[in-house]
C-alpha positions in Angstrom: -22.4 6.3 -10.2 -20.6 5.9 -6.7 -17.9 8.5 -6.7 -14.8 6.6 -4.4 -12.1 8.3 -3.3 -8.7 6.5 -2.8 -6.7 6.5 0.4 -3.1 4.7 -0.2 -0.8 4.1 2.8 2.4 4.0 3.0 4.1 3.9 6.7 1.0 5.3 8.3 0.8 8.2 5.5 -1.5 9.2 2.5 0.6 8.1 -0.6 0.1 7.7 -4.4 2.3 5.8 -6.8 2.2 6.4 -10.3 1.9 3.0 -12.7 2.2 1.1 -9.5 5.6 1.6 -9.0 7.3 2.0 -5.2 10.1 4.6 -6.3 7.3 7.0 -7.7 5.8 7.8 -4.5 4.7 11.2 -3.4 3.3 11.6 -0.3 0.4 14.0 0.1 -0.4 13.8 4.5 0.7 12.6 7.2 -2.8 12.3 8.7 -5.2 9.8 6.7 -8.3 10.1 9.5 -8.1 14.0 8.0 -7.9 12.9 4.3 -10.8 11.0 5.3 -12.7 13.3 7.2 -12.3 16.2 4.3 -14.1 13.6 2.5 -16.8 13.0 4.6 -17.7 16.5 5.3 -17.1 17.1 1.2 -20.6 14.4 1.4 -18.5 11.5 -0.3 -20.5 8.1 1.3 -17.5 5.9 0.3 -13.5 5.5 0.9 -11.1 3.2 -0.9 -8.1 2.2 1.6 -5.4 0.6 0.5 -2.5 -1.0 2.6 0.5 -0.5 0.4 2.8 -2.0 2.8 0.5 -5.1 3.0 0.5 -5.1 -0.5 4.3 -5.2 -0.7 5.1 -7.9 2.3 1.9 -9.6 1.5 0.2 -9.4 4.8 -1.9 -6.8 6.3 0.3 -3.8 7.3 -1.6 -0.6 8.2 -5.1 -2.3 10.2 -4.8 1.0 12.9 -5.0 3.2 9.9 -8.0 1.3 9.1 -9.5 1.2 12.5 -9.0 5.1 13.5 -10.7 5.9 10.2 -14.1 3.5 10.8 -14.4 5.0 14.4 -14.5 8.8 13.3 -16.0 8.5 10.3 -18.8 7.3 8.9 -17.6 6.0 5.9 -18.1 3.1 4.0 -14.7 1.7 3.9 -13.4 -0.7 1.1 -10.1 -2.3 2.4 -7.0 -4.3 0.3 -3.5 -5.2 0.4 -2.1 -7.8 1.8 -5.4 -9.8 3.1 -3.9 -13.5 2.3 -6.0 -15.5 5.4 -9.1 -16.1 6.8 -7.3 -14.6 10.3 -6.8 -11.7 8.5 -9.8 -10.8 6.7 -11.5 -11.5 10.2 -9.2 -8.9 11.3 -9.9 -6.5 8.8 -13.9 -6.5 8.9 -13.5 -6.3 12.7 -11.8 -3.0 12.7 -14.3 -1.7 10.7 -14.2 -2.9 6.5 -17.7 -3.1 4.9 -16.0 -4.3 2.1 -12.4 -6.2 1.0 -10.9 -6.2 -2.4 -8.9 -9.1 -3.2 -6.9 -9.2 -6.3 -3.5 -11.3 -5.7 -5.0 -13.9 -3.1 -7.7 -14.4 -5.9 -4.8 -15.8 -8.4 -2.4 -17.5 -6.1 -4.9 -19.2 -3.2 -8.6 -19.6 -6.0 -10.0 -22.1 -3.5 -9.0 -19.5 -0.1 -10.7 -16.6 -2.0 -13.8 -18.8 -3.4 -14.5 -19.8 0.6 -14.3 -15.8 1.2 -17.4 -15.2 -1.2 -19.4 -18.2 0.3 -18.4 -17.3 3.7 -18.9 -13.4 3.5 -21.4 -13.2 0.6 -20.9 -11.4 -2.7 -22.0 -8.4 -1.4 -18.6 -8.4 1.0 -15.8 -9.2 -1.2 -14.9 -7.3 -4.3 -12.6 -8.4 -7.1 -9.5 -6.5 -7.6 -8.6 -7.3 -11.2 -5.7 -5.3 -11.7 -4.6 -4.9 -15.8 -1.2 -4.7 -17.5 -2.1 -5.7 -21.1 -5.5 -7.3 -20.2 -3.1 -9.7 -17.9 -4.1 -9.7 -14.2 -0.8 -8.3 -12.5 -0.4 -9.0 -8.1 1.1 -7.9 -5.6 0.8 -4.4 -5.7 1.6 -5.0 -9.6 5.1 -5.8 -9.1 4.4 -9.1 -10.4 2.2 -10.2 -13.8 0.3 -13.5 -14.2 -0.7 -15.4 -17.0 -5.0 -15.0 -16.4 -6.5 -12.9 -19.2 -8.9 -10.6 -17.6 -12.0 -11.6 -18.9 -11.3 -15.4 -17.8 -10.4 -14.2 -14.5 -14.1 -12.5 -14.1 -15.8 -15.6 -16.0 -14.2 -18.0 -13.2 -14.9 -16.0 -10.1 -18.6 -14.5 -11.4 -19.6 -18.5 -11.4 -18.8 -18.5 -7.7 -20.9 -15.9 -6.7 -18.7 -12.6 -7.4 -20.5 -8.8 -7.5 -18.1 -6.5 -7.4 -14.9 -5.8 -9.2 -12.5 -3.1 -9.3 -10.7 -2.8 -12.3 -7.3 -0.8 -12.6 -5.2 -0.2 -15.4 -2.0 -0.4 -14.4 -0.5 1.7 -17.1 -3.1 4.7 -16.6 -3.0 4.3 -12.6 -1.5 7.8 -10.9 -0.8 8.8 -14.8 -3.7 11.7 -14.6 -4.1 10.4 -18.5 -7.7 9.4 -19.2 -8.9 6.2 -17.7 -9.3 2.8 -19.8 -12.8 3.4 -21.5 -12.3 0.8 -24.2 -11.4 -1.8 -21.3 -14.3 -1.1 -19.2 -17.1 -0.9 -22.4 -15.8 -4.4 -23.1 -16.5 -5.8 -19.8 -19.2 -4.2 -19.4 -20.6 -5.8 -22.7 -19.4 -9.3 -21.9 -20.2 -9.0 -18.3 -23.4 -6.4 -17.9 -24.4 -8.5 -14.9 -21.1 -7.2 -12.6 -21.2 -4.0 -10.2 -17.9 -2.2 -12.3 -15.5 0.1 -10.2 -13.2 1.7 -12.7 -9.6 2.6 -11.0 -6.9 4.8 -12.7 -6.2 7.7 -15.0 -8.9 10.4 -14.0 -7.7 13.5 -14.8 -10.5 15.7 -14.5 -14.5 15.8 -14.3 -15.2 14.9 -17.6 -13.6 11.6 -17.1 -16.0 11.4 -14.7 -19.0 12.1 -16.8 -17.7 10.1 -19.7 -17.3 6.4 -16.9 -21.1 7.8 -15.7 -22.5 7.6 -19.2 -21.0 4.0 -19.8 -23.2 2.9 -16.4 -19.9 2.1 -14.3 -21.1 1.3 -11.0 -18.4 3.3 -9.6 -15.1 5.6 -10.0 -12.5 5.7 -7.6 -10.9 9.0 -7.9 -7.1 10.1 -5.9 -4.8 11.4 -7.5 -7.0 13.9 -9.0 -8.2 15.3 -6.0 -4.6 15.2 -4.6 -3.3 17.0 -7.1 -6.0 19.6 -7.4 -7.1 18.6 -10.8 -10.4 17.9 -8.9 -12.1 19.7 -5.8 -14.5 17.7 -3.8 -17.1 20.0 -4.1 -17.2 19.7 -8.0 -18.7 16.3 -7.1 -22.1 17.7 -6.6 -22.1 18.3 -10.3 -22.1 14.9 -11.6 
């Protein structure tokens, strides 16, 4: 299982939320390319960057935060928040994204993201499928939708879709467990998808308990933040 750790930006700065929500923000440095680094010399392979700001305004906020971290790092870098064009997500992948997550361009603009995945290739574009009562929720979850999760992954997995991301919205920044009984059922219904779980670990045995299920991948911040988990107890898993 790919161990992820979670970059979120707020005005240039390493942030988390808890549940999603704006007015619980904490902000951990001022320097991401360091957050980053730490990671990288820690032997993580992968980052999760997430423009908060884009997010919010629904365009693509923080692309130098994204660009400073691809040039001194070697890093695989997932990007999202606030991708809503083809300009943009040229953008992104030109300052240095391997990979963009989509979640609310995937409900409002199904045609824009569907030309993404035929365009970029499966292997390029990950599903963010952000829960709030197995309800797809946008825009940095200040808004819900009417798409049941597992119809959202049934629509886009016809088009081509590999990779999702799945959050949690009410475990997200909580430290509380992660969604275990949401995940085993996707993972039932859906064995053929690449399964990033996002939200709620607390500790390493969260870990170990996402590994077991066959997750693809966890993405892991808060945690780390908060010193629940060092990076060198990654070795373990």
């Amino acid at each position: 299982m790919h161990i992820i750790p979670a970059i979120d930006i707020i005005d240039g700065k390493c942030v988390r939320l808890t549940k999603g929500d704006y007015n619980q923000k904490k902000e951990y440095n001022s320097n991401p390319l360091e957050v980053a680094q730490e990671f990288e010399q820690a032997g993580l392979k992968r980052l999760h960057l997430v423009d908060l700001d884009g997010a919010k305004a629904k365009k693509v906020v923080n692309l130098d935060v994204l660009k400073t971290i691809s040039n001194q790092t070697n890093l695989t870098i997932d990007f999202g928040g606030g991708v809503q064009s083809t300009e943009e997500i040229n953008a992104v992948f030109e300052a240095g994204a391997n990979q963009i997550t989509g979640g609310s361009i995937a409900v409002k603009n199904e045609s824009l993201f569907t030309e993404w995945i035929q365009e970029f290739g499966g292997e390029k574009i990950i599903l963010g499928a952000d829960v709030k009562d197995e309800k797809i929720a946008i825009h940095g979850w200040q808004e819900s939708s009417d798409k049941h999760i597992f119809d959202f992954l049934d629509h886009y997995l016809a088009k081509g879709l590999k990779y999702v991301i799945c959050t949690d919205v009410s475990k997200d920044g909580a430290l509380q467990g992660t969604a275990n009984d949401l995940y085993e059922n996707i993972i039932k219904r859906f064995p053929e998808i690449k399964l990033i779980a996002s939200g709620g670990v607390s500790n390493l045995d969260d870990l170990k308990k996402l590994k077991e299920m066959n997750l693809y991948g966890a993405i892991v911040g808060k945690a780390i933040y908060e010193k629940r988990i060092n990076l060198s107890d990654f070795k373990s898993l």
